[in-house]
TORKOL-4160 file (C-alpha; in steps of 0.2 Angstrom, whole numbers, padded with zeros to 4 digits, m for minus):
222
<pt num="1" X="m0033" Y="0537" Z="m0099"/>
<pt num="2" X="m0047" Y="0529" Z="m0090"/>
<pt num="3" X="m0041" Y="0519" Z="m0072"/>
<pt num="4" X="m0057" Y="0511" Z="m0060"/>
<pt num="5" X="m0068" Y="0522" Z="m0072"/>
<pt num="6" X="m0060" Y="0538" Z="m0066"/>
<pt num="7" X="m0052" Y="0550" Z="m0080"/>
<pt num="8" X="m0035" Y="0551" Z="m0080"/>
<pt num="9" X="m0025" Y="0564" Z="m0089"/>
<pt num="10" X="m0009" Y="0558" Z="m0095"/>
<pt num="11" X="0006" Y="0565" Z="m0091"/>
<pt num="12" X="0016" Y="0552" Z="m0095"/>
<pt num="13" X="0034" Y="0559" Z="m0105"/>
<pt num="14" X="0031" Y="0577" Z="m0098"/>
<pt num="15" X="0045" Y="0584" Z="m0088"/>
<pt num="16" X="0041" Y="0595" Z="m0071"/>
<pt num="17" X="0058" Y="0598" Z="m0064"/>
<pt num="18" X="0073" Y="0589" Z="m0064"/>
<pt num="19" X="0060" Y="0576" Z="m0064"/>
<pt num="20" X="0051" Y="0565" Z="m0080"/>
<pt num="21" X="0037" Y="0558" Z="m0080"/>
<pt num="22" X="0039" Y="0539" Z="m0086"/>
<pt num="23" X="0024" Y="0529" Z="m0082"/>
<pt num="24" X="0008" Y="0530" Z="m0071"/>
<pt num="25" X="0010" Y="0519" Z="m0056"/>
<pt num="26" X="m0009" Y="0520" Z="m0044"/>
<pt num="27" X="m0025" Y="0525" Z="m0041"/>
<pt num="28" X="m0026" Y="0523" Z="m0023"/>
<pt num="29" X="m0038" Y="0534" Z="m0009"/>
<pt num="30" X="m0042" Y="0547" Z="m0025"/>
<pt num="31" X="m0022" Y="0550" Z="m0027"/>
<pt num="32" X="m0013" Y="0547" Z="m0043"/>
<pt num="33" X="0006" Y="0542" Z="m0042"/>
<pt num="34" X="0018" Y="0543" Z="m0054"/>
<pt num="35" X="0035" Y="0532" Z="m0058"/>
<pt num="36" X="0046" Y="0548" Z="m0062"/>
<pt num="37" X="0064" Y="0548" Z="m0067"/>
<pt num="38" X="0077" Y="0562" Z="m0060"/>
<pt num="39" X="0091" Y="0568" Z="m0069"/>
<pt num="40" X="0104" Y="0561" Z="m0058"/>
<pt num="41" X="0095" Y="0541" Z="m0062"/>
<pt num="42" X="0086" Y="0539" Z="m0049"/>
<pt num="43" X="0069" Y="0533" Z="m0050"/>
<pt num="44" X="0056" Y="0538" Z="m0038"/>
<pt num="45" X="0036" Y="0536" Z="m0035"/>
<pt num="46" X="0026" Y="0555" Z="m0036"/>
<pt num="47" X="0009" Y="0558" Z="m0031"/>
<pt num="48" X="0005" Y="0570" Z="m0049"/>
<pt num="49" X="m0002" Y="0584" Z="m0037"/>
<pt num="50" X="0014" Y="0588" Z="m0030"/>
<pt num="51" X="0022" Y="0587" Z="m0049"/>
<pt num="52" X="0010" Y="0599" Z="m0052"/>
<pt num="53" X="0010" Y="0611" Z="m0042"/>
<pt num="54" X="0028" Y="0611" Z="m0041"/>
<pt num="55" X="0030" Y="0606" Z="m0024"/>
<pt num="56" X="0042" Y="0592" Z="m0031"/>
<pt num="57" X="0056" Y="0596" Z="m0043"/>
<pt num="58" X="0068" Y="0579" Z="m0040"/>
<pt num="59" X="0071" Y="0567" Z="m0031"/>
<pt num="60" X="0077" Y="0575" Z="m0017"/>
<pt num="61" X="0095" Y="0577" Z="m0025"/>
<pt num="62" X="0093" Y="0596" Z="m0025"/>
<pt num="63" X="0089" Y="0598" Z="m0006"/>
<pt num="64" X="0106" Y="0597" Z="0007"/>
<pt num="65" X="0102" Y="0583" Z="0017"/>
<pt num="66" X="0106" Y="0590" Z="0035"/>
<pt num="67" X="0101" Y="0571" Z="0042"/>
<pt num="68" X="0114" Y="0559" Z="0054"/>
<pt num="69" X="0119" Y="0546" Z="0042"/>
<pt num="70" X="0112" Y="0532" Z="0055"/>
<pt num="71" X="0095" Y="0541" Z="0049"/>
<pt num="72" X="0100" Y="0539" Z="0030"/>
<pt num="73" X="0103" Y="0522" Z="0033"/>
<pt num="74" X="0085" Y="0518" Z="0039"/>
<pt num="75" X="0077" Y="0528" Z="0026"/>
<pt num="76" X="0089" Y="0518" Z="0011"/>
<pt num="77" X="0082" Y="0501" Z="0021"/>
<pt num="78" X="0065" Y="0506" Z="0022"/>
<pt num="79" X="0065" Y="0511" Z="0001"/>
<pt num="80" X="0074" Y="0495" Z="m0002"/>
<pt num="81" X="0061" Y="0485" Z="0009"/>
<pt num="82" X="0046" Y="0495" Z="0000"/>
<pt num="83" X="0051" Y="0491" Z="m0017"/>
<pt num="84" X="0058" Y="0473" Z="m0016"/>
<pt num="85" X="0048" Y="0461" Z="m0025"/>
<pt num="86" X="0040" Y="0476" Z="m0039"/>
<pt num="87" X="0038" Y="0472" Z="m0055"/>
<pt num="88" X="0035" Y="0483" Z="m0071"/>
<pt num="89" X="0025" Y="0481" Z="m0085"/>
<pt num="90" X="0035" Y="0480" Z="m0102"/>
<pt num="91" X="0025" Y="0496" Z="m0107"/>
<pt num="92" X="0033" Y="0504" Z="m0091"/>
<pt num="93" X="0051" Y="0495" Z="m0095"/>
<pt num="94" X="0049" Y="0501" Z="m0110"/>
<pt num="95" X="0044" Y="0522" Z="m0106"/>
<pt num="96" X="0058" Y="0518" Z="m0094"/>
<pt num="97" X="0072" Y="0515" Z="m0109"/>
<pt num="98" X="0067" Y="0526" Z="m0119"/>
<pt num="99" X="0066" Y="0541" Z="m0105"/>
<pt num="100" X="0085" Y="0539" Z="m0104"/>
<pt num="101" X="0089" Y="0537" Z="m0121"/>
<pt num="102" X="0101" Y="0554" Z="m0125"/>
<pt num="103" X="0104" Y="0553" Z="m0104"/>
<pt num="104" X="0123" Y="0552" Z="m0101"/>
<pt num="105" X="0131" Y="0549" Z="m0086"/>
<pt num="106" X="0138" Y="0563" Z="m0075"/>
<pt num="107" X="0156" Y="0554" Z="m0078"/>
<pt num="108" X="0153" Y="0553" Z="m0097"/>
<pt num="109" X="0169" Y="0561" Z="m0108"/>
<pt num="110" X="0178" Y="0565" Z="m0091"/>
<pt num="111" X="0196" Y="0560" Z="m0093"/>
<pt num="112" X="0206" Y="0558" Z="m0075"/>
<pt num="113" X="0225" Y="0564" Z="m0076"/>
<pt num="114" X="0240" Y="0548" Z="m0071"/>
<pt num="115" X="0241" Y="0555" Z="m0054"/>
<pt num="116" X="0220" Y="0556" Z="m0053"/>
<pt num="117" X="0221" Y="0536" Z="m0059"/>
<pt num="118" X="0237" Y="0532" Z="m0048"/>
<pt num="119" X="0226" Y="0539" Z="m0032"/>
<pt num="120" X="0212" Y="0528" Z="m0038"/>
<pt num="121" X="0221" Y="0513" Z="m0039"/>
<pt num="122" X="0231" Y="0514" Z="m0023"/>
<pt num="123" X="0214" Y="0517" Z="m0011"/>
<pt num="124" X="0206" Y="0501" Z="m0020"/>
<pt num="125" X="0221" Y="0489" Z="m0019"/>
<pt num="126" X="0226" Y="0477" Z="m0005"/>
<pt num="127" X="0217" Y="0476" Z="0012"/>
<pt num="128" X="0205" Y="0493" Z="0006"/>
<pt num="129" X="0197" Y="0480" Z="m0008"/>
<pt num="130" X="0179" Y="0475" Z="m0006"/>
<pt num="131" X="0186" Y="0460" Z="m0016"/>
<pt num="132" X="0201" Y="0458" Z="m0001"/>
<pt num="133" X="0204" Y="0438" Z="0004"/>
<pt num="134" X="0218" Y="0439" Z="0016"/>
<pt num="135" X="0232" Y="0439" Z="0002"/>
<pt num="136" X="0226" Y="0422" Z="m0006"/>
<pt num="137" X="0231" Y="0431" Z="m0022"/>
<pt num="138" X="0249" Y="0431" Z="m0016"/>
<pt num="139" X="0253" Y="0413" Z="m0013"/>
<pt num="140" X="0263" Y="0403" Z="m0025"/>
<pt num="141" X="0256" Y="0390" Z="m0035"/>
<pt num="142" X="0263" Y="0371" Z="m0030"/>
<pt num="143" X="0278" Y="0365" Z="m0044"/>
<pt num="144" X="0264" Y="0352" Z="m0049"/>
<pt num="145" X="0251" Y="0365" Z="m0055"/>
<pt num="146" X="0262" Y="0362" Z="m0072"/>
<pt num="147" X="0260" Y="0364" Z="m0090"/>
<pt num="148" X="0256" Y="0345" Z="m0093"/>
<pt num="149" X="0244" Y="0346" Z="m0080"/>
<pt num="150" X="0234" Y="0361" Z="m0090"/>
<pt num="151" X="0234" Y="0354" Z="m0106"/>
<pt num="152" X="0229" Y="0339" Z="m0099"/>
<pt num="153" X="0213" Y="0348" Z="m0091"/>
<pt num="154" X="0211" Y="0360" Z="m0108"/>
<pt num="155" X="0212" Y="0341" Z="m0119"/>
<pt num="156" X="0197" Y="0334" Z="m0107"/>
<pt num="157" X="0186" Y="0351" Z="m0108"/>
<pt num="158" X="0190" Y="0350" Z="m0127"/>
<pt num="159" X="0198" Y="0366" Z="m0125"/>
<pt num="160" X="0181" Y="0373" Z="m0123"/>
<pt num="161" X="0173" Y="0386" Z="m0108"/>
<pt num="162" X="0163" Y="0375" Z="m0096"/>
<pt num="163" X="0155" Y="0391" Z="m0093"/>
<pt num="164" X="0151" Y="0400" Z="m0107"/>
<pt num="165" X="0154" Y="0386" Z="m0120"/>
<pt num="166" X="0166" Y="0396" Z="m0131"/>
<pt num="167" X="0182" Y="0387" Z="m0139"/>
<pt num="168" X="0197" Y="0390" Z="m0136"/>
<pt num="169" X="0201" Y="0395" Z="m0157"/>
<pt num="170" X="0186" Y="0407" Z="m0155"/>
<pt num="171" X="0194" Y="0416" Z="m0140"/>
<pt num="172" X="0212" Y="0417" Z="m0148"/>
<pt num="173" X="0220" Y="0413" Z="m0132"/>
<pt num="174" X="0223" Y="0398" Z="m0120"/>
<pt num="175" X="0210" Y="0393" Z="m0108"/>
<pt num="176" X="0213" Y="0398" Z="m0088"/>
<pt num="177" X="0212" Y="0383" Z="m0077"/>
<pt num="178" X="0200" Y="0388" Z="m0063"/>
<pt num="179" X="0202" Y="0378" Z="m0046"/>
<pt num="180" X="0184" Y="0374" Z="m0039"/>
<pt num="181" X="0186" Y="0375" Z="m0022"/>
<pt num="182" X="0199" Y="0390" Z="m0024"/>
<pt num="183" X="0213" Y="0381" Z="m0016"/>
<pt num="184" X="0229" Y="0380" Z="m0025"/>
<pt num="185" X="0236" Y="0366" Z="m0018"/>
<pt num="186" X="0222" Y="0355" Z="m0023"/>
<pt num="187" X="0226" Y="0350" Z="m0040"/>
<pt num="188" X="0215" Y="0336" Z="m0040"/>
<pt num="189" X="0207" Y="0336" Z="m0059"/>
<pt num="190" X="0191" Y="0335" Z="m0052"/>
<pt num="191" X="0195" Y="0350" Z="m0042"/>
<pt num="192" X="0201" Y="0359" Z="m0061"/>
<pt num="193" X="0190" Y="0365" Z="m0074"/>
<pt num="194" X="0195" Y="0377" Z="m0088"/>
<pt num="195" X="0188" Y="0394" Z="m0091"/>
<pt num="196" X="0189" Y="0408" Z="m0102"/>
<pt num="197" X="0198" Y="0425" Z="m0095"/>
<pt num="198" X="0179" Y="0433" Z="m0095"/>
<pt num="199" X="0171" Y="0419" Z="m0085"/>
<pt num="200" X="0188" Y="0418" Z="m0073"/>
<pt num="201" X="0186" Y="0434" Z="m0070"/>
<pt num="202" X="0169" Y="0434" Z="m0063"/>
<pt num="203" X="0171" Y="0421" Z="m0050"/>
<pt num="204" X="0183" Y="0432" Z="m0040"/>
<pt num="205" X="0168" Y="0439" Z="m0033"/>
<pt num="206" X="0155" Y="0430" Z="m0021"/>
<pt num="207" X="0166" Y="0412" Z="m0019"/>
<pt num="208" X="0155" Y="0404" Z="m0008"/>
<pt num="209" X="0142" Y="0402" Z="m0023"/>
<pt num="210" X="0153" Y="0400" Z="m0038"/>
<pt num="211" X="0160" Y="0383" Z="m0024"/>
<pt num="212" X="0143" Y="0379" Z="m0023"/>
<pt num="213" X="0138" Y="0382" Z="m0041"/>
<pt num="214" X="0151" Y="0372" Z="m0047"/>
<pt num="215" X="0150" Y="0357" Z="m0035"/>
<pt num="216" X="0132" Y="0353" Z="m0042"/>
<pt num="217" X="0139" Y="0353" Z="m0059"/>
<pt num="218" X="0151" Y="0340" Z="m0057"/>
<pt num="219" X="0144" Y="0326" Z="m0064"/>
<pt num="220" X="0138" Y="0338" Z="m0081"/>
<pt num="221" X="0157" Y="0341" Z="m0085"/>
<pt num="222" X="0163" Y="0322" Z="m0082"/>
């Protein structure tokens, strides 16, 4: 391969290492770089010299980090700085794929015993959730939240996903009725839409937007 009119051998799906070769990346001050992916998933940018001489064999997943973790942190923000914004070419996305087709995850086919799961379970439940809110969860819903006052909102959606768009016959099962602003007590019907259990799910997550996202959609679902 031929880059600035310089020859370039090729080394693209060779293997040096834990390391594979997946796609070039630059020709830059008469070093060639190399997108390589490690056996543990990461991805990382190699100039081919070390590859080759075998001064680089991974990511640096093989080497015992000895460093403060406040030094880990500025390395992590300075990679994530360095590669915001970078696009690939679909050749490159698609030497990427197909490096990692056959590639299993180092949890593949591992089964945890009860106790294992119950452990699991406990250290990601209540306050120790990423997801915690202060115990929103637990607060009753108002007598009025009622049965009338679902179908009513499932009859004006036309038992249909505002998000997604799928029926309610498709989906086999009733239609959850989501409150916009996430307050339980405003059972305005402008304040109630219906979702499916997938789409519910999602906007347990990042609240401020999904408010914000469905606010601007008001006037689509009247």
């Amino acid at each position: 391969m031929k880059n600035r009119g310089r020859q370039i051998k090729d080394i693209t799906g060779q293997r040096f290492g834990k390391l594979i070769v997946i796609s070039f990346y630059q020709l830059k001050n008469h070093r060639v770089s190399w997108n390589c992916l490690c056996d543990c998933g990461t991805q990382k940018v190699i100039f081919g010299q070390y590859l080759k001489s075998n001064h680089v064999k991974s990511c640096g997943c093989m080497v015992k980090d000895g460093r403060s973790d406040e030094t880990k942190k500025k390395i992590g923000l300075a990679n994530s700085i360095s590669h915001k914004g970078m696009k690939y070419s679909e050749e490159a996305r698609k030497n990427m794929s197909e490096s990692k087709i056959g590639i299993k995850h180092w949890n593949w086919g591992k089964k945890s015993s009860i106790e294992s799961r119950k452990k699991m379970s406990v250290a990601q439940s209540g306050e120790k959730s990423h997801a915690w809110q202060g115990g929103l969860s637990y607060e009753e819903y108002p007598k009025y939240f009622n049965r009338m006052l679902k179908r009513y909102i499932r009859d004006r959606d036309n038992h249909t996903c505002l998000e997604c768009g799928r029926l309610e016959s498709e989906i086999g099962r009733k239609l959850h009725i989501h409150h916009i602003d996430y307050n339980k007590f405003n059972c305005d019907s402008n304040n109630l839409i219906s979702l499916c259990t997938s789409c519910h799910s999602k906007t347990g997550f990042n609240r401020e937007s999904w408010v914000k996202y469905y606010l601007s959609r008001l006037d689509i679902f009247k």
